[in-house]
C-alpha positions as CSV (number, residue, x, y, z in Angstrom):
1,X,28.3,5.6,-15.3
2,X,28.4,5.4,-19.1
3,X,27.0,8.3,-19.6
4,X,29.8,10.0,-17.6
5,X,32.5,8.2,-19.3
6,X,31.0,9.1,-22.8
7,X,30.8,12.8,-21.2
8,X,26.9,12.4,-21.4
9,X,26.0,15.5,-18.9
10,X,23.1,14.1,-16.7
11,X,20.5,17.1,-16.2
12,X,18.0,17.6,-14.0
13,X,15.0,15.9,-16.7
14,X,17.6,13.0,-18.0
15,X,18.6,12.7,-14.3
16,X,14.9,12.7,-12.5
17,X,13.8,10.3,-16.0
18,X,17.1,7.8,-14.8
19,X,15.8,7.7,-11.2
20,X,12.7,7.1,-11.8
21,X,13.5,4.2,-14.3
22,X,16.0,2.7,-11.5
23,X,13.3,2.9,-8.5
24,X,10.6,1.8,-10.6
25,X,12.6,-1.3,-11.1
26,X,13.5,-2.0,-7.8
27,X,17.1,-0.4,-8.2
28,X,16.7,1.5,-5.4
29,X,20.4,1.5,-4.4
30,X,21.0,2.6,-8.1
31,X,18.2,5.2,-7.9
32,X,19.5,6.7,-4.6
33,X,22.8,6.7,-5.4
34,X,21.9,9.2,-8.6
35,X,19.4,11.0,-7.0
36,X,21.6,12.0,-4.3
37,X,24.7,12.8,-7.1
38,X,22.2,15.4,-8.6
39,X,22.9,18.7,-8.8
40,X,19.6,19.8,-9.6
41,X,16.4,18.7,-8.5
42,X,12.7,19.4,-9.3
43,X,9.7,18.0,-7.4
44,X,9.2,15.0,-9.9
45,X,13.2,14.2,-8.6
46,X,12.0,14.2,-5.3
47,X,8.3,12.3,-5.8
48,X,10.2,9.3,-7.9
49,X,13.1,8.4,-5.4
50,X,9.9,9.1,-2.6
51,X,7.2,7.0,-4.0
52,X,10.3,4.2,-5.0
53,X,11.2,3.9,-1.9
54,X,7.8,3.5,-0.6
55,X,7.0,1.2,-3.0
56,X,9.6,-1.0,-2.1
57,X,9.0,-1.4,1.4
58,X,12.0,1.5,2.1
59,X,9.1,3.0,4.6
60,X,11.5,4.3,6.8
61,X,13.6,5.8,4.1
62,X,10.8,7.8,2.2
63,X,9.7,9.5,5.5
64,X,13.2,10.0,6.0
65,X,13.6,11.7,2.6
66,X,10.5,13.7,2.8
67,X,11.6,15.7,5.9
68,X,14.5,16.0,4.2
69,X,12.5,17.7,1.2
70,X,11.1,20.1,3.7
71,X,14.2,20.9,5.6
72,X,15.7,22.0,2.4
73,X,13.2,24.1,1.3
74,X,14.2,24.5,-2.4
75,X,11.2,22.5,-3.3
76,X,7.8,22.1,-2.2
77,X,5.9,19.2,-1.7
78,X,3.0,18.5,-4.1
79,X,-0.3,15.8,-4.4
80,X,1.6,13.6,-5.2
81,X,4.7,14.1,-2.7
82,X,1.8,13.1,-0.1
83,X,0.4,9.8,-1.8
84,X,3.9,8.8,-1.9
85,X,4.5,9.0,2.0
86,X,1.2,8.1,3.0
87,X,1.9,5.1,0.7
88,X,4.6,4.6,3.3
89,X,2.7,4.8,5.8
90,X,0.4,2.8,4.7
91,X,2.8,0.1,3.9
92,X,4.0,-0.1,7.5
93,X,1.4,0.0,9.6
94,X,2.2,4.1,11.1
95,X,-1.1,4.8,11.9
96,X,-0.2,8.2,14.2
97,X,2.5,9.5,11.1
98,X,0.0,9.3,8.5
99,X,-2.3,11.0,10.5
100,X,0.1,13.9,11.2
101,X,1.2,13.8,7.3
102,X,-2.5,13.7,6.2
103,X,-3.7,16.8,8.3
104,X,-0.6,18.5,7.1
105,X,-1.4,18.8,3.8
106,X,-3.8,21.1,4.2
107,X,-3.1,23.0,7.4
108,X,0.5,23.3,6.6
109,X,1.7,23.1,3.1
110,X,-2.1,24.1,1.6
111,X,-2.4,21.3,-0.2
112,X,-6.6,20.0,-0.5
113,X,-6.3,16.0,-0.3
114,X,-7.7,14.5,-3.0
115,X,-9.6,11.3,-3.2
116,X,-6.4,9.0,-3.7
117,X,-5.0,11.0,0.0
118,X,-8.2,10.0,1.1
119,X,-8.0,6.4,0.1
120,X,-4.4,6.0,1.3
121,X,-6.0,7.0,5.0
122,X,-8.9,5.0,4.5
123,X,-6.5,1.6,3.7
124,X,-4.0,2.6,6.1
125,X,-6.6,3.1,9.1
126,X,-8.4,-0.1,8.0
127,X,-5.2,-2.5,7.8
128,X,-4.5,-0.9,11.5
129,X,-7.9,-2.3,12.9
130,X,-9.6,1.1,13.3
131,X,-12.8,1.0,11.1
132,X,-14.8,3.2,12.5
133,X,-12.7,6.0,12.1
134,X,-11.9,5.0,8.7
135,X,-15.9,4.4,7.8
136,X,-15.8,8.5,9.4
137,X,-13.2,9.3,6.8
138,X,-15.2,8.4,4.1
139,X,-17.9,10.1,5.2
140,X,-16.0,13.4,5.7
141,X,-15.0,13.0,2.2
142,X,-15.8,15.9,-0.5
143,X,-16.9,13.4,-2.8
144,X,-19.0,10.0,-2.7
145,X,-16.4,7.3,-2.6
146,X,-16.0,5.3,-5.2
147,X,-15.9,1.3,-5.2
148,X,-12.2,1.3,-4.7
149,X,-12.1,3.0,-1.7
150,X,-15.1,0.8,-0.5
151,X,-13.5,-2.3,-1.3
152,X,-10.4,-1.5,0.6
153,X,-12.8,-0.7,3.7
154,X,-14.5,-4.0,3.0
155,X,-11.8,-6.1,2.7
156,X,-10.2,-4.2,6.3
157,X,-13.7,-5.3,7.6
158,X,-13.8,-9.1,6.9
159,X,-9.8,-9.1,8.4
160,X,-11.0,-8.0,11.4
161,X,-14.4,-10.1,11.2
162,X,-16.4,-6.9,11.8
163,X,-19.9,-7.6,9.8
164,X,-21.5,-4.9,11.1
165,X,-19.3,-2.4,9.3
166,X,-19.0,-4.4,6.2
167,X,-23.0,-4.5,5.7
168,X,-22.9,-0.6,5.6
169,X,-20.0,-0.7,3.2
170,X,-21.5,-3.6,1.0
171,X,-24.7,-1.1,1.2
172,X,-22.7,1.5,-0.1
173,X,-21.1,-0.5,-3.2
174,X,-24.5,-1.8,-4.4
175,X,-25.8,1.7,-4.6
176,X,-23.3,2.3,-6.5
177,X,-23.2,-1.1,-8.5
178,X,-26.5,-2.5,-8.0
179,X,-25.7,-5.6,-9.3
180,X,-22.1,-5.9,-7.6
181,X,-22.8,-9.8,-6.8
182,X,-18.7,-9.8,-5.3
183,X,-19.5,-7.8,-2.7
184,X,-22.8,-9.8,-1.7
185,X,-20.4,-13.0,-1.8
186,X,-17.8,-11.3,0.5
187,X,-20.4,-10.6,3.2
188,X,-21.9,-13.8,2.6
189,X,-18.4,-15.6,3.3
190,X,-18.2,-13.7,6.6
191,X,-21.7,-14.4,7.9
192,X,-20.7,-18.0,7.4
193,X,-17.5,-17.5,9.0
194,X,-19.1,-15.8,11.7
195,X,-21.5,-18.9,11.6
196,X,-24.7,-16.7,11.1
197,X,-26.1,-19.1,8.9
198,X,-29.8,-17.2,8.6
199,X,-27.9,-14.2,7.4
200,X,-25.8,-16.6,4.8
201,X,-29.4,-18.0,3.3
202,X,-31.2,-14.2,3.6
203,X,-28.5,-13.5,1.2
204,X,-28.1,-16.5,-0.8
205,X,-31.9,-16.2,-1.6
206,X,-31.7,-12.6,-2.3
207,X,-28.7,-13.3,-4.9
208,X,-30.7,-16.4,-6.0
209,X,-33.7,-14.1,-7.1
210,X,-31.6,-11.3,-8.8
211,X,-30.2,-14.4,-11.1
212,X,-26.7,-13.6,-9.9
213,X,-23.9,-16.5,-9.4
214,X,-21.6,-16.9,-7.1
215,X,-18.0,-15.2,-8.5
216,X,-15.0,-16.5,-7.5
217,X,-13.4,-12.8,-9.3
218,X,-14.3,-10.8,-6.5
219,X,-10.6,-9.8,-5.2
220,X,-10.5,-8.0,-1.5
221,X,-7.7,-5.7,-1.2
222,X,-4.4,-8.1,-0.1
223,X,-3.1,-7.3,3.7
């Protein structure tokens, strides 16, 4: 509003810059009030005021504002369009949505999900209970996963007290990070929880002998 007063003309680059300062923030009323004021809008404009929403919990908004994107037609979704809304999804739990926005990527706008798509799926699948299919996704993957994306699986795995699934993943992290002692302590916690105490001192001797401590660092992804 100063800048209008002052007769500061808000282009599309100061204008996308504003709203993504304002949804950044948590200005979201602010944000959305500019972005929809613009004249002019490029796919940065539409992946700020996207991924703000999202990021604030607006879940319902940003999927709103994405079909909106493709209805109009002026500008096309990119990489980062899609991490934005499966970010959404993500956040709220919408399981079937992100599945449909996830194959659309490549079947309909042409798009080839990279490993952060990938990762979005992977959380959003394991926060929703369904690790097997999400242990699949990672499999199907173009590249090995990184610890990341295992983590998130693991930490989906001990919320839903599935050990089986989190001694593949835990597998998985040490071959990548042989001496990963946070994951060993995460699978240890659920074998106690679990009350499979042989399993607890299997492990406790193995970490014992590799001279590693317990670390209370190890940080599961937050549900």
């Amino acid at each position: 509003e100063f800048m209008r007063v002052k007769g500061v003309e808000v282009g599309v680059i100061l204008g996308t810059a504003l709203v993504y300062m304002y949804a950044k923030n948590g200005s979201i009323l602010t944000a959305r009030k500019l972005f929809d004021e613009m004249l002019e809008r490029n796919v940065v404009t539409w992946n700020a005021m996207i991924c703000g929403l999202a990021s604030h919990g607006h879940v319902e908004d940003a999927i709103s504002l994405f079909e909106s994107m493709k209805k109009d037609g002026v500008v096309v979704p990119n990489d980062v369009t899609f991490i934005g809304v499966l970010s959404a999804c993500c956040h709220a739990g919408l399981i079937g949505v992100g599945r449909e926005v996830f194959c659309s990527m490549k079947d309909v706008h042409g798009i080839e999900p990279k490993i952060e798509h990938y990762g979005c799926m992977v959380d959003l699948l394991g926060r929703g209970g369904k690790l097997l299919e999400a242990e699949e996704m990672i499999k199907r993957m173009p590249w090995k996963p990184d610890v990341v994306i295992l983590g998130s699986l693991l930490a989906a795995s001990k919320n839903n007290g599935n050990t089986e699934v989190a001694e593949r993943v835990v597998k998985e992290i040490l071959t990548l990070e042989p001496h990963n002692h946070g994951a060993r302590v995460a699978l240890s916690n659920m074998y106690a929880e679990a009350g499979q105490w042989q399993e607890v001192l299997r492990l406790r001797k193995t970490m014992k002998e590799e001279k590693l401590k317990k670390a209370p660092g190890w940080s599961l992804v937050a549900t």
